[in-house]
GUDO-411964 format. One record per atom (N, C-alpha, C, O): residue in three letters; z negated, x negated, y. Coordinates in steps of 0.05 Angstrom, whole numbers, padded with zeros to 5 digits, always signed. Each point is the difference from the previous one (the first is absolute). Example, Ala and Ser with C-alpha at 12.3 -4.5 7.8 and 13.67 -1.06 7.14 Angstrom:
BEGIN
ALA-00156-00264-00114ALA+00000+00018+00024ALA+00000-00018+00024ALA-00013-00021+00000SER+00027+00028+00021SER-00001-00016+00024SER-00014+00015+00022SER-00004-00010+00022
END
This chain:
BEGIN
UNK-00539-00573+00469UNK-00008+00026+00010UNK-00028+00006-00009UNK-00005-00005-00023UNK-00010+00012+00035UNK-00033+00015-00008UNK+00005+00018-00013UNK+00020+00012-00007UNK-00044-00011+00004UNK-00010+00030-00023UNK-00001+00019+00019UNK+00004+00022-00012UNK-00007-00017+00043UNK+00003+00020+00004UNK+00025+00015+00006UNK+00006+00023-00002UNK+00010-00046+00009UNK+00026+00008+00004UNK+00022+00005-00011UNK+00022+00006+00011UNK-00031-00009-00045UNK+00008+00009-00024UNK-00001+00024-00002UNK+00019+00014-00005UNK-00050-00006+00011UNK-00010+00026-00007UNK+00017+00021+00020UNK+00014+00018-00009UNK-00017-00023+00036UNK+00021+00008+00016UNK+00022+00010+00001UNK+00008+00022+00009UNK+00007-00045-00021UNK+00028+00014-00009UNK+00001+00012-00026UNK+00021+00012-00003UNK-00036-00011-00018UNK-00003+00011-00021UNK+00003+00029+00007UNK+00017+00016-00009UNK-00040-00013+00028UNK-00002+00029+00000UNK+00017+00013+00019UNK+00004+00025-00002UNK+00009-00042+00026UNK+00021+00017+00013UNK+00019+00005-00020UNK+00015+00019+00004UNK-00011-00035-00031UNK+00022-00005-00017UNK-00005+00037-00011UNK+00015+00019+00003UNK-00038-00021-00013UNK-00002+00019-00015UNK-00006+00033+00020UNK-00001+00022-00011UNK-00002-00025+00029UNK+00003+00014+00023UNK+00028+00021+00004UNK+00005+00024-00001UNK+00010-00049+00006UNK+00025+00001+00010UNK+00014+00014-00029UNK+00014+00020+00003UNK-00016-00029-00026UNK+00009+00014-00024UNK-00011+00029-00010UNK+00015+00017-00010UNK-00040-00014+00014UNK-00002+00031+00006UNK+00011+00011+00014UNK+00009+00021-00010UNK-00002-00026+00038UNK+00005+00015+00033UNK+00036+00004-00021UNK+00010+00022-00005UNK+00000-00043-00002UNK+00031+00002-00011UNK+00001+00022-00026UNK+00018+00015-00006UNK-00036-00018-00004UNK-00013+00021-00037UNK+00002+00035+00018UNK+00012+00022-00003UNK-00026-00031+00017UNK-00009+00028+00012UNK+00024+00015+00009UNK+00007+00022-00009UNK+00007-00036+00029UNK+00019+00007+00016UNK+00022+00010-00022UNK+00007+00024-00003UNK+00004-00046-00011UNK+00018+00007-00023UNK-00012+00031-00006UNK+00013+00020+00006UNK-00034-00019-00016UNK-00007+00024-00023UNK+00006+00023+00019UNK+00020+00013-00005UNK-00034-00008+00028UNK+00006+00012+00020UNK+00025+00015+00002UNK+00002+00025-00003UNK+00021-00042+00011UNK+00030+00011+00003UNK+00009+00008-00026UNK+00014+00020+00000UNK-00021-00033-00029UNK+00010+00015-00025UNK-00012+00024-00007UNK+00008+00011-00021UNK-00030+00002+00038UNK-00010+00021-00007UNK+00016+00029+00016UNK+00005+00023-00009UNK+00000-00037+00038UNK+00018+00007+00021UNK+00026+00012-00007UNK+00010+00022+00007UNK+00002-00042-00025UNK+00027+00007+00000UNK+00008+00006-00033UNK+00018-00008-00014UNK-00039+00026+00009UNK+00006+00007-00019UNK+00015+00030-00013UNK+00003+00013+00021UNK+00003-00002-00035UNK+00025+00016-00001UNK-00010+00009+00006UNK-00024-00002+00002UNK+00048+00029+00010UNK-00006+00015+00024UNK+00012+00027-00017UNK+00024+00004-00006UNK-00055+00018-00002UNK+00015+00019-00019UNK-00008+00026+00013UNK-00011+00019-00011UNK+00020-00023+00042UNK+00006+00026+00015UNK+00013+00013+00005UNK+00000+00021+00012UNK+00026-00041-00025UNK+00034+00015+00003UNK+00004-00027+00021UNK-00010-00022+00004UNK+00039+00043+00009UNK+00010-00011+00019UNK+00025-00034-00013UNK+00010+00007-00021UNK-00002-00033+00028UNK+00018-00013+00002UNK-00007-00010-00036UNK+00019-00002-00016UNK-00046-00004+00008UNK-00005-00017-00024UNK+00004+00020-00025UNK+00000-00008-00023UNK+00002+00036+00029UNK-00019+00015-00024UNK+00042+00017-00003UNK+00007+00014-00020UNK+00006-00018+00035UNK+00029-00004+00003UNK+00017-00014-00009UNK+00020+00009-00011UNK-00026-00029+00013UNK+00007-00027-00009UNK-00005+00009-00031UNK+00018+00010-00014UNK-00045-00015+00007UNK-00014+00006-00024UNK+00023+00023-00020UNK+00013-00006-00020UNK-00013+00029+00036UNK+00014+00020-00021UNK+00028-00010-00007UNK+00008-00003-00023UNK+00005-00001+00043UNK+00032-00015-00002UNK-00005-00023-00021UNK+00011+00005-00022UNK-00020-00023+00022UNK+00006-00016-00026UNK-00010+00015-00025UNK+00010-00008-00021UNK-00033+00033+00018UNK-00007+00010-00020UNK+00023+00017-00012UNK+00005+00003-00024UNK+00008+00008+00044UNK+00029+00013-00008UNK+00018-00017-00010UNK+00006+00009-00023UNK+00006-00028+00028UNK+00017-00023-00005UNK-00013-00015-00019UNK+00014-00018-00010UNK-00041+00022+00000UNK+00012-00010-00027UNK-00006+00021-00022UNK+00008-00001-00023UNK-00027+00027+00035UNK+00013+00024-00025UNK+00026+00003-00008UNK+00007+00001-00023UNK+00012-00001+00045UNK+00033-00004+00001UNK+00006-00025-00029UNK+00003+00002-00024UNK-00004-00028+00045UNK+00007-00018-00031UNK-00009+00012-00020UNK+00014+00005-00020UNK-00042+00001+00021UNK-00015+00003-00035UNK+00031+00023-00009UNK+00021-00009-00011UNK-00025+00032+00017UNK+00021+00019-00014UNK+00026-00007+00000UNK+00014+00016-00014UNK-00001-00035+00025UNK+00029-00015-00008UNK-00009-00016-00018UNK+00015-00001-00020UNK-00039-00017+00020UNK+00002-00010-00020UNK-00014+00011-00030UNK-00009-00019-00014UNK+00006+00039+00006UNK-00005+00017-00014UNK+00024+00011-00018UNK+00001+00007-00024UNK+00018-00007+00050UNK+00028+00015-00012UNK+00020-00017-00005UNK+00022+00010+00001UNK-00021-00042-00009UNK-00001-00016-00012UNK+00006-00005-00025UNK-00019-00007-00014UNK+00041+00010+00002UNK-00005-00004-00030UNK+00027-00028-00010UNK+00023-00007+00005UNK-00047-00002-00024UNK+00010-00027-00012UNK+00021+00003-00022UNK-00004+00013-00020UNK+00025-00024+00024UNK+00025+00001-00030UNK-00006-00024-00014UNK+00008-00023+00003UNK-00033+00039-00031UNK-00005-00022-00022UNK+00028-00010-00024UNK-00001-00016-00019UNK+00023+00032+00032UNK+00015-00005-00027UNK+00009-00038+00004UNK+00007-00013-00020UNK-00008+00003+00043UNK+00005-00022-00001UNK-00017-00032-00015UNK+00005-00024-00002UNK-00027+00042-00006UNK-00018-00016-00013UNK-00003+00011-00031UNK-00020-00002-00014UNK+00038+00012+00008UNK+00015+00008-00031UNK+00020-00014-00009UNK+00006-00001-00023UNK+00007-00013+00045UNK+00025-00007-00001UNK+00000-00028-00018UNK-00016-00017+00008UNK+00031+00010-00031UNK+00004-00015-00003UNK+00004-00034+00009UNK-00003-00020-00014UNK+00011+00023+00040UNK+00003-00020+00011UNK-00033-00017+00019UNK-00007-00022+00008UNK-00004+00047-00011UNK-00032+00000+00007UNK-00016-00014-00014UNK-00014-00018+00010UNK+00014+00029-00043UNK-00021+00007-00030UNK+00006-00026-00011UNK-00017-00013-00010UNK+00049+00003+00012UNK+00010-00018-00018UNK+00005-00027+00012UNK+00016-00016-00008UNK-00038+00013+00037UNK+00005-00030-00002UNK-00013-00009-00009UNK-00018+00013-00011UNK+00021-00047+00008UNK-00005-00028-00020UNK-00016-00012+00026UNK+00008+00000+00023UNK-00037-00013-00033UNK-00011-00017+00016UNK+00009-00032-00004UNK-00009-00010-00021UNK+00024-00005+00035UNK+00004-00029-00005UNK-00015-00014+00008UNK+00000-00023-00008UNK-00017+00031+00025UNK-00021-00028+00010UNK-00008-00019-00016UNK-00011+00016-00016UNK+00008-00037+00007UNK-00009-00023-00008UNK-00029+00005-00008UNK-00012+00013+00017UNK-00004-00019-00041UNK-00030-00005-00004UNK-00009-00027+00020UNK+00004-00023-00006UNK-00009+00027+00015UNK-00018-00028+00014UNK-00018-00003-00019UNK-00008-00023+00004UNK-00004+00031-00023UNK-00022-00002-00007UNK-00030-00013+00021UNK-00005+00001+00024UNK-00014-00012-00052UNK-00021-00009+00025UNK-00003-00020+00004UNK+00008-00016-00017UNK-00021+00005+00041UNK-00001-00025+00002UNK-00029-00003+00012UNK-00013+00014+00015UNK+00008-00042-00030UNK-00036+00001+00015UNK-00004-00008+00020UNK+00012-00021+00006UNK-00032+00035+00015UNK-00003-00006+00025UNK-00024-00008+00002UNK-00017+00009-00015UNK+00010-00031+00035UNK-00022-00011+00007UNK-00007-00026-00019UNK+00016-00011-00015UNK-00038+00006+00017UNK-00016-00026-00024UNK-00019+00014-00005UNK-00010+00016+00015UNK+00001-00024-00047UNK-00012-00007-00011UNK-00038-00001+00013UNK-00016+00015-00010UNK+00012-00025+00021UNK-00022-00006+00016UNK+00007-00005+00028UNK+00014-00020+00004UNK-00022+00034+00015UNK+00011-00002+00025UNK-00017-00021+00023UNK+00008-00006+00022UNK-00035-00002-00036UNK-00014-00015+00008UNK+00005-00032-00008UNK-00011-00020+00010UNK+00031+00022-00032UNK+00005-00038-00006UNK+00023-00009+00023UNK+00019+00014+00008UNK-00026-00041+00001UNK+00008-00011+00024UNK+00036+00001-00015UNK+00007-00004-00023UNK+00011+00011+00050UNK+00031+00000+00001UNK+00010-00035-00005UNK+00024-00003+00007UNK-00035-00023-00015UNK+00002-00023+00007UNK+00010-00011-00027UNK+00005-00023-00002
END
């Protein structure tokens, strides 16, 4: 291929990726929220209500700590095994495996 026809598609390359840059930016500017009312700003309040709702159920919420008093709680025994340690890797990681 020549040098000019490098250059050629180079720049339709970089052409064509602006015209796509542009366009993109374009429609995200477009469709951006819509805070005149009407279907989005509706939407919007309904889930703002639904979860003030949860928040105050879960508010009214209350935890029964007496189960973590309980003996059967306080007074278990850990059995797991010590593995202790064991050494990992070598010594020099650069002396040949042979």
């Amino acid at each position: 291929m020549s040098n000019t026809m490098k250059n050629t598609l180079v720049f339709l390359g970089v052409i064509s990726l602006a015209y796509f840059g542009y366009t993109l930016q374009t429609q995200n500017m477009t469709d951006g929220l819509n805070f005149s009312g009407g279907e989005a700003s509706a939407t919007a309040y309904e889930r703002t209500q639904s979860f003030i709702q949860y928040q105050a159920e879960l508010s009214k919420v209350t935890l029964n700590q007496e189960v973590f008093r309980d003996s059967a709680f306080t007074g278990r025994v850990n059995y797991s095994p010590d593995l202790g340690e064991e050494k990992v890797g070598k010594n020099n990681p650069f002396l040949p495996t042979f």
